[in-house]
N, C-alpha and C positions, 0 to 999 in steps of 0.2 A: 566651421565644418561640423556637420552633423553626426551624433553618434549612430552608427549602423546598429538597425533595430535587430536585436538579438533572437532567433527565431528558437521557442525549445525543441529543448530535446526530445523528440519524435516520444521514446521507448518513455524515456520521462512521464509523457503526456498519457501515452497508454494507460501504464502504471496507476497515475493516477484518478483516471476515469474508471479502470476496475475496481480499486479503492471505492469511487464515488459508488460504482451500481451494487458492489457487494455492501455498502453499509445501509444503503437506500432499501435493500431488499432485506436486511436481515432486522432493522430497526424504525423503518418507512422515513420518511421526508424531515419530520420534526424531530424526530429523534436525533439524524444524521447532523441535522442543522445544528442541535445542542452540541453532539460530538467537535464539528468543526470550530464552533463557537469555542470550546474547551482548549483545543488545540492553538488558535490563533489568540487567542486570549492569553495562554500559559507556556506558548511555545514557539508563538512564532511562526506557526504553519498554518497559509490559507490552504482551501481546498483544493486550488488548481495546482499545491506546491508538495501533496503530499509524497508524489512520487520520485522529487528531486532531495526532499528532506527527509529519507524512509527514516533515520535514525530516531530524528526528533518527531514523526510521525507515530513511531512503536513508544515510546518512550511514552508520549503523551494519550496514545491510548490503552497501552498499560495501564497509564495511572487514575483513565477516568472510569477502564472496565474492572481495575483489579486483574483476576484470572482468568474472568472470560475473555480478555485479549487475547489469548491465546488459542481460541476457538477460531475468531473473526480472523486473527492470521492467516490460519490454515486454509480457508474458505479465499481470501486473497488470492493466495500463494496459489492454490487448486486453480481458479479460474486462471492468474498468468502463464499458469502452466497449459491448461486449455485452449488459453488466444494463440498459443504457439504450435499447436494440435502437437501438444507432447505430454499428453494424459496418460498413455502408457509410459510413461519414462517414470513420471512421475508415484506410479505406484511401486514399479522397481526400485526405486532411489528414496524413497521417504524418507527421509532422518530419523536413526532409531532412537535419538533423546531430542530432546526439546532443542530447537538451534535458535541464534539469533536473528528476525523476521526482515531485518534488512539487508545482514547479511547474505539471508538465502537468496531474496529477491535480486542482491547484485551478480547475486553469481548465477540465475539463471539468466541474466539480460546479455551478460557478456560471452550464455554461452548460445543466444536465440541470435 
């Protein structure tokens, strides 16, 4: 009997494809590439998996930008919240300290 091919998770996929075009645009192709390289190298996280792995995706780009991860977050997090056209929510509801970047992400998926 064959195993039934597992098809992902839609929101997953989204996820991270935004991932892919916010790193593409903020650091161009080769740069990105190094990033994923970094990731799958030290973590275990290919590019199509960023979105299902966000823990070990933040973790592992914390540790390759330092502090600027926390830039490239927000810019994430800004467009997921954009693909859901809930741009105005999101300026009402900003976190007013620094939150955890996959935490945030779960919790707007489960509320899109």
């Amino acid at each position: 009997m064959k195993n039934p091919v597992q098809r992902p998770n839609l929101k997953e996929d989204k996820i991270s494809k935004i991932i892919d075009r916010v790193l593409i645009q903020i650091f161009g192709k080769e740069a990105s590439a190094m990033i994923y390289k970094h990731l799958e190298r030290n973590y275990s996280v290919k590019k199509n998996e960023a979105g299902e792995k966000l823990e070990l995706f933040a973790q592992g780009l914390e540790n390759f930008l330092k502090s600027g991860a926390y830039v490239i977050e927000r810019k994430i997090l800004e467009d997921i919240w954009s693909s859901y056209d809930q741009v105005q929510r999101l300026q009402l509801e900003k976190p007013k300290r620094e939150g955890c970047f996959a935490t945030e992400v779960k919790v707007l998926l489960k509320e899109a």
